[in-house]
N, C-alpha and C positions, 0 to 999 in steps of 0.2 A: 515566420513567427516561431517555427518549432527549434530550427536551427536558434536562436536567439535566448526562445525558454528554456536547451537546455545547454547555452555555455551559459545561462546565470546559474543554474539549478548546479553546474560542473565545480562553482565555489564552494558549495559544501558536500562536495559526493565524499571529501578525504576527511572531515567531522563524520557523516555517516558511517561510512568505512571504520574509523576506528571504534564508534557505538556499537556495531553487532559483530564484530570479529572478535573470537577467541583471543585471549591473551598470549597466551601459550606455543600455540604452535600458528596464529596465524591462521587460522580457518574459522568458518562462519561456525560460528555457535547456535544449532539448529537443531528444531525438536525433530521427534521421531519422524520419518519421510513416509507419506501413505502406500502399502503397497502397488495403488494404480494411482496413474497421473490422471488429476481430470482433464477430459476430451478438451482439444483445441489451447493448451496450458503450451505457451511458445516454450519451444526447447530453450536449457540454459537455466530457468527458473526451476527454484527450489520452496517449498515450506520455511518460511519464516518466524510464523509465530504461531501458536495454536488458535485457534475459534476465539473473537473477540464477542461477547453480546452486544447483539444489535450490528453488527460489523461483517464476521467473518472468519476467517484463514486470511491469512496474508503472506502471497509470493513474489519473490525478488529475483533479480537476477544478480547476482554475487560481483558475475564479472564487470558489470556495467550497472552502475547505481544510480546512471542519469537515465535510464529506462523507467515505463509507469510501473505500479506493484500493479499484481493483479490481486483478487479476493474467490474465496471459495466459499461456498456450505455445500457438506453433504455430496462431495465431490462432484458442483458445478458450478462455475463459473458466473459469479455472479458481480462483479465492480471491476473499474479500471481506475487506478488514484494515483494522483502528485500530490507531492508534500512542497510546499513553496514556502521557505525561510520569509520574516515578516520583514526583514532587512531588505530581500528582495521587491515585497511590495510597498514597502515606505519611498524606494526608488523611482516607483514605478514600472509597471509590468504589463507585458500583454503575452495569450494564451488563448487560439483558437482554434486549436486541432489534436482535442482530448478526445481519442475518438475510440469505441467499444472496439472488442475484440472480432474479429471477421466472426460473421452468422451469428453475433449480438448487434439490440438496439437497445441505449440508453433510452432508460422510465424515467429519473431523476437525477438528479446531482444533490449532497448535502455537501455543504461547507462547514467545518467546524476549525476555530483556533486555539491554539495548543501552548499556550501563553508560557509554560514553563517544561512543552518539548516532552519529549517521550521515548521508551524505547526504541532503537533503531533512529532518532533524528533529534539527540537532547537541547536543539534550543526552542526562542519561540520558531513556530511556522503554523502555518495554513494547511489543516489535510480536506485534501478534496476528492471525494467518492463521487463517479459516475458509475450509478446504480443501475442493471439490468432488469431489476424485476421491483416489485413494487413496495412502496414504503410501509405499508404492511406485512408484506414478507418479511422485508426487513425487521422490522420489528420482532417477530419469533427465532431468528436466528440466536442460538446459543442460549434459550433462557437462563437466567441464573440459578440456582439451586435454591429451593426454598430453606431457610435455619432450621424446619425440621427432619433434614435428612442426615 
């Protein structure tokens, strides 16, 4: 199954690719890098995107875009996520070995659809968060700023 989700997931790694690569010179367009890696962060993966509310940090691995991202708060490890193009599931799909980071156990999975794509994967797809800690956690991650500051 895994071999199979990602030669489908391999059709759009070169759409991904050209979404978060630098114009210019060809390299990842990435925010500032944390002084410390959080604990157990596979080598190769980098800081992607800053802190999303309700979400996270989001880490990629550059060289390899058919790899899961993983998610951070607070430099820990907290998600393991595939983005699945809806082209891919209007086909039909199967995915059974989304599986946490070693010395994590997934608390939840959310599924949400992206109908008009997003940074880092501009068309439709499916992002799917397997969460390590709990949907109330989740929830205070990254509050937003209240308008009176």
């Amino acid at each position: 199954m895994l071999a199979r989700m990602l030669a489908l997931v391999a059709a759009w790694s070169a759409a991904t690719a050209l979404a978060i690569a630098a114009p210019a010179a060809g390299t990842m367009a990435l925010p500032p890098q944390p002084a410390v890696r959080p604990a157990g962060m596979p080598a190769g993966y980098v800081l992607v995107s800053p802190c999303v509310p309700q979400m996270g940090e989001h880490w990629a691995n550059p060289r390899d875009l058919k790899l899961p991202i993983y998610g951070t708060y607070r430099g820990r490890v907290i998600f393991s996520e595939i983005m699945i193009p809806k082209t891919v599931l209007d086909r039909g799909f199967d995915y059974s070995d989304l599986k946490a980071l070693p010395g994590h156990t997934i608390d939840h999975v959310d599924i949400g659809y992206e109908p008009h794509g997003h940074a880092g994967m501009p068309i439709p797809h499916y992002d799917i968060h397997a969460y390590y800690i709990s949907a109330a956690q989740v929830a205070r991650i990254c509050p937003a700023r209240s308008a009176a500051r």
